[in-house]
Each structure stands twice: as C-alpha cells, then as structure tokens.
N, C-alpha and C positions, 0 to 999 in steps of 0.2 A: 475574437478569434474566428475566422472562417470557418462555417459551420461543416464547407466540405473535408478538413482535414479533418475532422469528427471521424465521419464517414468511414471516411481512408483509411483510419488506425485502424476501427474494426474490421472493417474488410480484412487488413494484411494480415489480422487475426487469423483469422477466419480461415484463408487459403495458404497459409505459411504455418499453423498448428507446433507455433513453437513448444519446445519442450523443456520445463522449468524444475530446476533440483531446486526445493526447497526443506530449509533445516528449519520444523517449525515449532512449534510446542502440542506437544500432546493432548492437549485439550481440543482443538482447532483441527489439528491435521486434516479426521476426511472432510472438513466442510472445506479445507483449503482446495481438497485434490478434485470435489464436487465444484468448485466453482473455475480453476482452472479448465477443466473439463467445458460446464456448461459456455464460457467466456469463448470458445475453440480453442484453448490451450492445449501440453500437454503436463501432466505432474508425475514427476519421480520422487522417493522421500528416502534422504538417509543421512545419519549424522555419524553412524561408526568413524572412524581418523581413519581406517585401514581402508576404507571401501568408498570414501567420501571424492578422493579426485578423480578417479576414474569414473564414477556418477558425472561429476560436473563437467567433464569433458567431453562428453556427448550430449550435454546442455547446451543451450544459448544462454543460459538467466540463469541467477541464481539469489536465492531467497534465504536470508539470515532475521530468525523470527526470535528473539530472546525472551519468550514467555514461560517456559520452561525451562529454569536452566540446571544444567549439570557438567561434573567436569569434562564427558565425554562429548557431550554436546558444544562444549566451549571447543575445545581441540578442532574438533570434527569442521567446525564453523571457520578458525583459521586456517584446516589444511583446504578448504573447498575453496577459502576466500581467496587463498593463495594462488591456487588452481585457474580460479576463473580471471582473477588478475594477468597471469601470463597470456591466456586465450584470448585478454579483451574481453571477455564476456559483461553482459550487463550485470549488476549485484545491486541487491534492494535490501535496504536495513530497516527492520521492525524494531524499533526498540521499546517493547512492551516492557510497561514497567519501571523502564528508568526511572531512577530515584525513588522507588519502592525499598530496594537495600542493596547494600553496598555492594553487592558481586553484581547486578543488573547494572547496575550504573555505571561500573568498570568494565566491564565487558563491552559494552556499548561503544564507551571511549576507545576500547584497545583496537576494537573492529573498526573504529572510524578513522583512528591513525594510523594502520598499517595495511589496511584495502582500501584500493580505489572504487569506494563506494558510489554508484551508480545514482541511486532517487534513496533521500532517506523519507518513510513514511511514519507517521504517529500524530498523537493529537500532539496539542501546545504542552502540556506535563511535560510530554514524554522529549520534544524536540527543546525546551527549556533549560532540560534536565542536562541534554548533549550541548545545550551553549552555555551553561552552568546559572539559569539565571528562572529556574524554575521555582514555584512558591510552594505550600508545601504539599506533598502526594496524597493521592485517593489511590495508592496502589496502580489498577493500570485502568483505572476513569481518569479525565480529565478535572486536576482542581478547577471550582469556578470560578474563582480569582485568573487562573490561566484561558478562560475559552475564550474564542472568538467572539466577539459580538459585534452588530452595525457601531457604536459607539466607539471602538479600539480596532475597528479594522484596518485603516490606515498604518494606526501603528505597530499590527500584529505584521500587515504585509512587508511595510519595512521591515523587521526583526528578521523575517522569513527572506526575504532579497539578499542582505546582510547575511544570514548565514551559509545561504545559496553560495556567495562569494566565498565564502573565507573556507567552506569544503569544499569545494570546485563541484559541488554535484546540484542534483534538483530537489528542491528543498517539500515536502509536501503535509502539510498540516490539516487534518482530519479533523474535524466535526458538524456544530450546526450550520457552519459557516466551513467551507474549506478553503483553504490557501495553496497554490501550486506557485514556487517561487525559483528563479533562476538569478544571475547574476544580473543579469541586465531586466527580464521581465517577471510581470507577476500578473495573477489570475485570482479570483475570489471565484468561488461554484457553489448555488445554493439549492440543488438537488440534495434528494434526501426525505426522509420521515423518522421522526422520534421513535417509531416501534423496531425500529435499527438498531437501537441500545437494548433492546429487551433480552435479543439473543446473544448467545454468546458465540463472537468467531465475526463478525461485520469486517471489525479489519483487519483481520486477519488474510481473509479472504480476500480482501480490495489488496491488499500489497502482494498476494500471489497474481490480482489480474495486471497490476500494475506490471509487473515484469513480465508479464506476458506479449502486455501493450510495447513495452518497451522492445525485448526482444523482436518485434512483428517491426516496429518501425525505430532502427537504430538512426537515424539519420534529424530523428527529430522529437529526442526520448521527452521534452517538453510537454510537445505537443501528444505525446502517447501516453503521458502522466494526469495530464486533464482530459482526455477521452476514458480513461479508464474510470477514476473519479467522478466524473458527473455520469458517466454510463452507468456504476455504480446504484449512484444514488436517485437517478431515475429509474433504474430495475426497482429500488424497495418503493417507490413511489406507484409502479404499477404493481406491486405484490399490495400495498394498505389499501390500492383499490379493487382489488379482489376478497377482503375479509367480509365477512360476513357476521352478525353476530355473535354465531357459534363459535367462531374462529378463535384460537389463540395461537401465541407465538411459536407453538409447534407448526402451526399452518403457515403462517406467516414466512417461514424457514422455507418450507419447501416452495413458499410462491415466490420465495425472492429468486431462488435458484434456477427455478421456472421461466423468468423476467430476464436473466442474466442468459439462459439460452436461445430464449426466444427475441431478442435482442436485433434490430434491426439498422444499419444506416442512417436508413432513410426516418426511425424512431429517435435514433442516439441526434441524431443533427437538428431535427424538430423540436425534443425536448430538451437539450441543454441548455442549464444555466447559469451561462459565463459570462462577468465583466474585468475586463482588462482592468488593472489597478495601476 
C-alpha cells in the first residue's frame, strides 16, 4: 500500500474534523469521544429513538457499538441506521460480544441485514460469530481457537475477503495480527503492543477512529480502514515506549491517547505495518 495514502487519510482527518454520532456502550463511551477528539475527529453520543435521526443527520459517520445492550439502545440504533442509510452516510458496526448471548448476536444480524453497513470491525469471535462459524466465546476476548496467527493467516484473510463480498462492505478483523479485507483486496497490519488488551475500550475507540477515517476520506473507505488501524496501533506502540517502571495501565491510557493526538503523516507513513495478502 502506498505509504502516501497513509498520509493523506490523516491529513483529511485532520482538516475535514468529521463529525461522528456514535451509539456505544457505556463502558467505553468518553474513551471513544477522547480518542475521536485526539484522532481530529468530532464525537456526538445518543441512542434515545426520539432524538437519534436528527443526531445523525448532521453527522457524516455513524457508529453502532453493541456492547451494551438494551431495548432502547437497539431501537435507537435502527432509527439512526435508517437515518444514515438514506443520507449515504458511512455506518461502522462493532459487534462486541457476538455470540456471548442471544440478544448480542441477533442484533448484530438484524443491523447487518437491514443497513448498509459501511466497515464491520471486531476481532475473529466476534466477526465469526456474524458468518455463523465462530468457536466457542470468551464473552467479548477473542477465543484462541479463533485469532489470528502467522500459521492461519492465509486462511483467516480468505475468510475475511469472502465475507467482505458476501456483505458488500469492508471487512476488518482486530487483533495481534489484523486483517483489513474487501471483495477484491486484503491487508494484514502488524502494529500494535499486548498492553492494548490491558485496558478496557482499545476497540472500541479504533472503530470510533475508523469512521472518522472513513468519513474524512469517502472515496477510498479501504484505504482509510487501514490508516486508521495501523495508525492505531502504532499510537500504543509509542505509548509502551513511553512506560516507565512505575507506569501502569492507568498511564498507559493516557499515553495512548497522547500518541493518537500527537500523531503525524509523516509518523503514520514511516511506521506502518502493512503487507498486501
């Protein structure tokens, strides 16, 4: 991948301050609206049904996070999806959780058939879980029967191509290994650091910058699916080289967020680490 399209997503970031309605789970939220923020996003949050299209329609993006769920929240999630379906707008599906229980897992489905979902993002569980061929859950870890590894990457990146096609959107599988898959192409990223699991909200916050990335550059939501991703996970890469110590994953937190602001071009294009698959 040309390291200057890197570049360029952040950039359009940057001077475009798209503005992102995200429905997320209450666990995560300000670390989503702190990293929307740090990324040059912008974050608005609401899942009321009564108050949810009008949000979304002075959005570009829009964020369906199903980590917390409830009925309101479900509602809320179909009138916004509806919303931004008519606009065109981008829509980014988190489906935390899948296959954890039954109402996660159906939800997930229902929002995948009836919006045109934009980039779905979660590890292998969770995107397993939406092609029905998931092993069995850690709740919302990745089983490790499902991750990535150099030994099954070939065949995880198929899987991920493969379902790229069959929902017509961009497919994006999260962990030690990441996959970013389309119908026709695919990307493996191996940015990142283990103390990324430590805290709680990593991806959360990656699929609120994804749709940031996305909204900033519509013309090439691919490629603004792997800038975001590897941008990502070289921010925690200069956050673990900042610990010290004393440091714990309270510090950790604030250096990633740190990394995601401070966040350069001319850094995101030097350090990513992308092989076309």
């Amino acid at each position: 991948m040309d390291s200057k399209v890197l570049g360029l997503t952040l950039d359009n970031v940057r001077s475009q301050v798209p503005l992102v309605h995200c429905i997320t789970n209450y666990v995560t939220v300000n670390d989503c609206a702190n990293a929307l923020l740090a990324c040059g996003g912008s974050p608005i949050m609401s899942d009321e049904p009564e108050d949810v299209a009008d949000i979304t329609s002075i959005c570009g993006g829009l964020v369906l996070n199903i980590g917390t769920l409830n009925k309101r929240s479900i509602e809320g999630m179909h009138v916004a999806g509806a919303r931004a379906g008519e606009l065109g707008h981008t829509i980014v599906l988190d489906p935390v959780g899948a296959g954890a229980s039954a109402l996660r897992t159906k939800t997930a489905a229902d929002l995948i058939d009836t919006l045109p979902i934009t980039v779905v993002r979660g590890n292998m569980s969770e995107v397993k879980t939406i092609a029905g061929t998931a092993a069995a859950t850690r709740g919302v870890d990745v089983n490790p029967d499902d991750a990535v590894t150099e030994d099954n990457l070939a065949a995880s990146a198929s899987f991920a191509r493969e379902l790229a096609s069959k929902l017509g959107c961009v497919v994006a599988i999260t962990g030690a290994i990441d996959i970013v898959a389309s119908a026709d192409r695919t990307v493996a990223i191996r940015n990142g650091v283990a103390t990324m699991g430590k805290i709680t909200g990593t991806g959360c916050m990656l699929t609120c910058v994804v749709a940031a990335y996305a909204v900033a550059n519509p013309d090439d939501v691919f490629g603004a699916t792997v800038a975001a991703i590897a941008g990502h996970g070289l921010a925690g890469e200069v956050a673990a080289a900042r610990m010290t110590p004393a440091d714990g994953n309270g510090s950790f937190r604030t250096y990633l967020l740190d990394a995601i602001c401070n966040m350069t071009a001319e850094q995101l294009m030097a350090g990513a680490k992308i092989e076309e698959l």
